[in-house]
C-alpha positions in Angstrom: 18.7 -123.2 -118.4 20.6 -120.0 -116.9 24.3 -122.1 -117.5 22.8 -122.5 -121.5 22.1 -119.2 -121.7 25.6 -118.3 -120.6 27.2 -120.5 -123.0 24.9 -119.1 -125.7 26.2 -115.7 -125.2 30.2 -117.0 -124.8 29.7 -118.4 -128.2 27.8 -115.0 -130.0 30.7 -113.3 -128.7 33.3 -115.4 -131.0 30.9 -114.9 -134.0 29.7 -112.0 -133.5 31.1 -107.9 -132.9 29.9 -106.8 -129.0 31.2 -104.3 -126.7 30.3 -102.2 -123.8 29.9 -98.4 -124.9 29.4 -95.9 -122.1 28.0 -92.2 -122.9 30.8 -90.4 -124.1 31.3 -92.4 -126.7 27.8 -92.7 -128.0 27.5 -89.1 -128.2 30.8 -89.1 -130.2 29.4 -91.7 -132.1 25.6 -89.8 -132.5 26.7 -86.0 -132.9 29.2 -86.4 -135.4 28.5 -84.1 -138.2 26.7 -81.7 -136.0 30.0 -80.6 -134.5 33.9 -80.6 -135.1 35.1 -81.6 -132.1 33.8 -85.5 -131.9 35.7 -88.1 -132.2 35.7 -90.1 -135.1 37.2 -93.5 -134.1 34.3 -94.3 -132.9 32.2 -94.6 -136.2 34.4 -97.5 -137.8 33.7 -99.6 -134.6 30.1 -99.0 -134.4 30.3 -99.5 -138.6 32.0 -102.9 -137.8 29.2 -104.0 -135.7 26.1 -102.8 -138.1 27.9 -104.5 -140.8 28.4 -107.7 -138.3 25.7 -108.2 -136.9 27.1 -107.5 -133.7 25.1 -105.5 -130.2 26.2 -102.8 -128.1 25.7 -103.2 -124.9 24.7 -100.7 -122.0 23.4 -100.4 -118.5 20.0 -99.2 -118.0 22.0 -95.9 -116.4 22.6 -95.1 -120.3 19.6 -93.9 -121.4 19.5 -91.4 -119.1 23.0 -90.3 -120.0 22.2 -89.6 -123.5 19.1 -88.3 -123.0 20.8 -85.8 -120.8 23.8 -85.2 -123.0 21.2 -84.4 -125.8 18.9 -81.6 -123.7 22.2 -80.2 -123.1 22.8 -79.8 -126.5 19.6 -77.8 -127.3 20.1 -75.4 -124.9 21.8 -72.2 -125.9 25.5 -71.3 -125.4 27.2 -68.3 -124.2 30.5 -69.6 -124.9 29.3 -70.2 -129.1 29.3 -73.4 -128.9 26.9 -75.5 -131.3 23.5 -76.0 -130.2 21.1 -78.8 -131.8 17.7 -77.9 -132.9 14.7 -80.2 -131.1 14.2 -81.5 -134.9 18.1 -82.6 -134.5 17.4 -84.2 -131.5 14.6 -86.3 -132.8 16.7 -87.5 -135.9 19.8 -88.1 -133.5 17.0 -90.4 -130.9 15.7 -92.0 -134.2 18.9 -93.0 -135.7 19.7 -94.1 -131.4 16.9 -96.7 -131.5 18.1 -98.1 -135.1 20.8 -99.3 -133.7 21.6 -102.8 -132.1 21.7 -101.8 -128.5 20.9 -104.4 -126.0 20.0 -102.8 -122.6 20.6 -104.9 -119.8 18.4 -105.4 -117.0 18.0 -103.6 -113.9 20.9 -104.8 -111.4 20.1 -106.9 -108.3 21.5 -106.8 -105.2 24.6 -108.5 -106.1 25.3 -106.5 -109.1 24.8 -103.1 -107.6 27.5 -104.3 -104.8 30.1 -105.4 -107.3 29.9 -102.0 -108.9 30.1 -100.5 -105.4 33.4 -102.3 -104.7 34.8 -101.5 -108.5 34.2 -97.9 -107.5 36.0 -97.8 -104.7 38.4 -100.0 -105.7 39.5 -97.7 -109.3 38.4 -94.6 -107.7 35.6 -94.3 -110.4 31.9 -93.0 -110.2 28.9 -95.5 -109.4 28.1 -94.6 -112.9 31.2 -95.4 -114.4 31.5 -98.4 -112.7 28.5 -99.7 -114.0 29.7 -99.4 -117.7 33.0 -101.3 -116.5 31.1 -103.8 -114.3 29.0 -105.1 -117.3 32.0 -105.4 -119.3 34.0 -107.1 -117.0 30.4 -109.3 -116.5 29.5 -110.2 -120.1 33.6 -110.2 -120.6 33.7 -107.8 -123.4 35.5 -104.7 -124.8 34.6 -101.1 -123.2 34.5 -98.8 -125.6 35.0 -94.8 -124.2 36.7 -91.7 -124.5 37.0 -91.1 -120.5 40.6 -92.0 -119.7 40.1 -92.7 -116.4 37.9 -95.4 -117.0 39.5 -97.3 -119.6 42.6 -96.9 -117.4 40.6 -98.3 -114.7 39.3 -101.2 -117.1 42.4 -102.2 -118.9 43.9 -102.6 -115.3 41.6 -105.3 -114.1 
């Protein structure tokens, strides 16, 4: 059944749009138009998938990330830069769940080594290394804006 299941998936991926999309650039992706600075390749690949019925994927880590990255972004600056209203936020986490994320599950044993060894191996965070792990896993794109990381990715 599990072998299937794994061919089932091979085969989505040729019909179907999927990628790997870490935190930064989902936040690109989610707070464009509240600042200037974002980057805006990211909103024709993320178009590309609505419009093809494709999935983003993520590790569970994620969630977290963005959540985080969104609390930052409500609390003042001294520095002027742009600060989201808690009304922005809950537009921003509604248009988030619209979106055809697929979350993948917890990691095992197995999984949580492999990310071990790809962190030590590419000199990357245990929470980088996730995002890189399930790409390299599921055998899809990784879609970021940390250079270190897609270095460490396009190097595999």
């Amino acid at each position: 059944m599990k072998a299937a299941n794994i061919e089932n998936n091979i085969e989505n991926k040729k019909r179907f749009p999927c990628f790997v999309a870490d935190t930064s650039f989902m936040a690109a992706y989610l707070l464009n138009g509240f600042c200037d600075d974002e980057l805006k390749d990211c909103i024709k690949d993320i178009e590309y998938v609505l419009q093809n019925n494709g999935q983003i994927y993520v590790p569970p880590l994620f969630w977290y990330e963005i959540q985080n990255v969104l609390l930052y972004k409500t609390r003042s600056k001294k520095d002027g830069q742009f600060r989201l209203s808690n009304t922005d936020v809950m537009d921003i986490m509604y248009d988030l769940q619209c979106l055809p994320i697929y979350t993948d599950t917890l990691p095992d044993a197995e999984i949580r080594q492999r990310i071990y060894s790809i962190a030590q191996e590419h000199n990357l965070s245990f929470y980088d290394a996730s995002y890189f792990e399930l790409a390299h896993r599921y055998n899809l794109a990784l879609k970021s804006y940390d250079d270190e990381l897609i270095q460490a990715y396009n190097s595999k």
